[in-house]
N, C-alpha and C positions, 0 to 999 in steps of 0.2 A: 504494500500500500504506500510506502512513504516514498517507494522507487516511482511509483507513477506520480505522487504528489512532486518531485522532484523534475519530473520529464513537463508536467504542467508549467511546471513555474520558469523553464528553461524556454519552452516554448512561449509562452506569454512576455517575456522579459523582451525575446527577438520580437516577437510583433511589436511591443513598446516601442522597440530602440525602430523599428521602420517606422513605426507612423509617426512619433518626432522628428526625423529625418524627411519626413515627406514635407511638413510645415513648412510655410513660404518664410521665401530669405528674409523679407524685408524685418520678420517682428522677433530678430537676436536679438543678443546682450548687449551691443550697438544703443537700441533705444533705450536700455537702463540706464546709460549714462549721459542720457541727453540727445542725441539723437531722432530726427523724427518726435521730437518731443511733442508739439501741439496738434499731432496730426491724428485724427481719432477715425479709427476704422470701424465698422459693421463685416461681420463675416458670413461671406454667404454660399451654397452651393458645396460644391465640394469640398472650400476651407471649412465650411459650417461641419458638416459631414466627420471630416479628417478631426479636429476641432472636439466633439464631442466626444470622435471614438477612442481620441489619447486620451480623456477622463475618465473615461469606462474603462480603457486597458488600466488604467493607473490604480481606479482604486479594486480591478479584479487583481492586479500583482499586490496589493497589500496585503487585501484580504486572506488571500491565499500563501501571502508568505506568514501573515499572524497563525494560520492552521497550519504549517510545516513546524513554526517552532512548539506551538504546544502538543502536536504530535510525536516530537521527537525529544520531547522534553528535557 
């Protein structure tokens, strides 16, 4: 059980790391320091889409990493 909870969260981790990688260039670390600063976007269509589904990958890798550790306790 814990070897497939491990293959889960391997798997889940890579989709992560793609769908942050897909995120358009413009909204890096760039605009944390000033950058692009007053320019305010709406996302739509497929950034919408991309957008939502790295929240969902995010908090299904937590979740699921909270159940590996007190599985393996």
């Amino acid at each position: 059980m814990l070897a497939a909870l491990y293959t889960a969260l391997i798997l889940l981790s890579i989709g992560l790391v793609a769908v942050v990688l897909l995120q358009a260039k413009g909204s890096g670390l760039g605009s944390a320091f000033g950058g692009e600063g007053g320019v305010t976007r709406t996302r739509r269509g497929v950034e919408k889409t991309i957008f939502q589904l790295t929240i969902v990958l995010a908090v299904l890798f937590f979740l699921l990493d909270l159940i590996v550790v007190l599985v393996s306790g």
